[in-house]
C-alpha positions as a printed Julia matrix, in Angstrom:
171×3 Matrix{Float64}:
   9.08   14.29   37.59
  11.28   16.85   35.83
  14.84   15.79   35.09
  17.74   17.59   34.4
  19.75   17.33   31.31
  22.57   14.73   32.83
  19.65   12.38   34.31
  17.9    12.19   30.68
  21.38   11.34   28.91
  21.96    9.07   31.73
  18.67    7.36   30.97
  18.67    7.52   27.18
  22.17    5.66   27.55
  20.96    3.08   29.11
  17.69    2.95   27.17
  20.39    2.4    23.96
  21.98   -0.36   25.78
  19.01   -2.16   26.66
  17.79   -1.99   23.23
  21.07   -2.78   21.54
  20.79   -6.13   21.02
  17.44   -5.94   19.56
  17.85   -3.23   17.11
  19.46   -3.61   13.68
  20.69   -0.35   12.46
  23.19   -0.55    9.27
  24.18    2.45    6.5
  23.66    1.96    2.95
  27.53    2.92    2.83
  28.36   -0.12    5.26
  26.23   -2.46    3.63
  26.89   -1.56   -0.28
  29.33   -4.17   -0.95
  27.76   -6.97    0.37
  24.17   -6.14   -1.73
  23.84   -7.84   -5.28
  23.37   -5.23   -8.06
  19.66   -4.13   -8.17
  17.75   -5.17  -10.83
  14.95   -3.27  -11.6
  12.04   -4.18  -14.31
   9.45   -1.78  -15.9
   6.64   -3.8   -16.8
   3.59   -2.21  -17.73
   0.22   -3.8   -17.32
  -4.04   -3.19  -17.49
  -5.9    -1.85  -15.35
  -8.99   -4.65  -14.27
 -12.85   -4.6   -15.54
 -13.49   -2.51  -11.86
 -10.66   -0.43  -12.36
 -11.43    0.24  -15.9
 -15.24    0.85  -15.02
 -14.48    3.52  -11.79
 -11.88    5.0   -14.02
 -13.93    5.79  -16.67
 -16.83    7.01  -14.0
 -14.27    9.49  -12.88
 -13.83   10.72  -16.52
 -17.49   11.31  -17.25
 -18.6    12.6   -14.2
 -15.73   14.92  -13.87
 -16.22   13.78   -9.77
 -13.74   11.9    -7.53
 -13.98    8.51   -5.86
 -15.79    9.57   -2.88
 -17.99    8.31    0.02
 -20.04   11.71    0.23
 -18.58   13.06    3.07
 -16.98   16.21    1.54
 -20.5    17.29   -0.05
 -20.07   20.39    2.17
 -17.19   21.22    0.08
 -18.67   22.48   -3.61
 -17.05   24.81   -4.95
 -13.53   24.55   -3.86
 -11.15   24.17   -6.81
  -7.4    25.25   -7.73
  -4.43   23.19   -7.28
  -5.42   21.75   -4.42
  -8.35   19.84   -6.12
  -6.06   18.79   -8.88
  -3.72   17.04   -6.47
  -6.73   15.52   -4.77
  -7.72   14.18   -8.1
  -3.93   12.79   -8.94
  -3.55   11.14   -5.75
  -7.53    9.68   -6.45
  -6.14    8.31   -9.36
  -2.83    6.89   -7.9
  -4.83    5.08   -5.4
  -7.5     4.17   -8.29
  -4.46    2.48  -10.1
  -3.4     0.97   -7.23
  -5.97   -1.07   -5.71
  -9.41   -0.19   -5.98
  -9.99   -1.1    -2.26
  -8.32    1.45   -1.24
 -11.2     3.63   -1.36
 -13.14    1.47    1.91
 -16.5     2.47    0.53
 -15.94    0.55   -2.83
 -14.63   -2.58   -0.74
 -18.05   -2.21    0.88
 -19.92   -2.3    -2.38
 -17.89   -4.58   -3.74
 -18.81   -7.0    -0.53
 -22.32   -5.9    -0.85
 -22.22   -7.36   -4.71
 -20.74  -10.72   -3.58
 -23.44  -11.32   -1.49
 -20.53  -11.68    1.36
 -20.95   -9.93    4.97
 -18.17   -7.57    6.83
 -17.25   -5.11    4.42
 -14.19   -7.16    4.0
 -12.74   -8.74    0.9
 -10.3   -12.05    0.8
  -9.55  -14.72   -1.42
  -9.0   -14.23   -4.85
 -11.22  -11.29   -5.07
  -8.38   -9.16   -3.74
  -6.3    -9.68   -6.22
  -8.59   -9.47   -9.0
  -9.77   -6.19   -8.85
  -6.48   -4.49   -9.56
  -4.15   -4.96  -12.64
  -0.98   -4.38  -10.18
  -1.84   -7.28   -7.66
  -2.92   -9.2   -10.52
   0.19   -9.2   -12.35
   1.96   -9.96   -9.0
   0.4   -12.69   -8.28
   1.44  -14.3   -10.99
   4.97  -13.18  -10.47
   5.6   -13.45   -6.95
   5.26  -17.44   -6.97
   7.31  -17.91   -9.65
   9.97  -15.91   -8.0
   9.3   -17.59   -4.38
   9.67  -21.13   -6.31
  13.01  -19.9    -7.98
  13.85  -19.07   -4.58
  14.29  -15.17   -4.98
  13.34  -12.65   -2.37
  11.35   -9.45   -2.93
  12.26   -6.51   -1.67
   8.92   -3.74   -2.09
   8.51   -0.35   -1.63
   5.05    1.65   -1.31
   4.24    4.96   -0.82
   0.86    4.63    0.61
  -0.37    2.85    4.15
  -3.25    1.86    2.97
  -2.09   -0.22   -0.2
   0.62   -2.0     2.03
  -2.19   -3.45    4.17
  -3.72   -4.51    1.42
  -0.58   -5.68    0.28
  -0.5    -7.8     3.82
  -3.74   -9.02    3.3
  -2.83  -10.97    0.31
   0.3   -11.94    1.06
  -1.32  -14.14    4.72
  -3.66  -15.07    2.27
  -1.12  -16.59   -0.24
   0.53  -17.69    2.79
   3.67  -15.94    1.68
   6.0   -14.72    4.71
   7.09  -11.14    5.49
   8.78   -8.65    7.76
């Protein structure tokens, strides 16, 4: 059913009024004055043993963190692979699980079925999640909340995974 350009204002009107009351849209100009200052802390810290060990793999071999699927690909170089590698490493330094084939190793090494790791194995393996958990309770028993940003999908699932795990809540 085609409609013309009155019925699909018509429509997306109502949609908007329907969904009003469950939708929570504010500016940053309307909402400035009521925010406390932002703090913001720099605090630098190591990467783990696994981190440390794929990192260094990556230096030696010269090769990036992959599952063999790309084997098709030799030869292909230029900027392209340099911002592969970057983002490789960004990831790396992230969380090493966020290359699924390591999790999978990593599982295989434990002994533990599904490919899947929880428990204090998650945060472990990576010198960021690490250092948060020892922050983040001390800031949830001080009664602060913590506001996050990520840049990648992937680590803010893994990011979910420990938090239900900690049992700490989150929109």
């Amino acid at each position: 059913v085609e409609l013309n350009e009155e019925e699909t204002i018509l429509i997306i009107r109502r949609l908007h009024k329907v969904l009003r009351p469950f939708l929570l849209r504010r500016l940053k100009k309307e909402v400035e004055s009521q925010l406390p200052d932002k703090v913001e802390y720099i605090i630098k810290c190591d990467m783990s043993g696994l981190q440390r060990v794929l990192y260094k793999h990556m230096q030696s071999k010269g090769v990036l963190l992959t599952d063999g699927s790309e084997k098709g690909n030799k030869g292909k170089g230029g900027a392209k692979a340099l911002m592969n590698t970057i983002v490789q490493l960004r990831k790396l330094c992230n969380h090493p699980f966020m290359f699924q084939h390591i999790e999978e190793k990593f599982c295989d090494h434990l002994g533990t079925g599904g490919g899947v790791v929880n428990g204090p194995d998650l945060y472990r393996v990576s010198g960021k999640f690490e250092l948060l958990d020892r922050i983040l309770p001390k800031l949830k028993k001080a009664g602060h909340r913590v506001l996050m940003f990520c840049q990648m999908t992937q680590c803010m699932t893994i990011i979910e995974d420990y938090f239900s795990w900690r049992g700490f809540l989150y929109l």
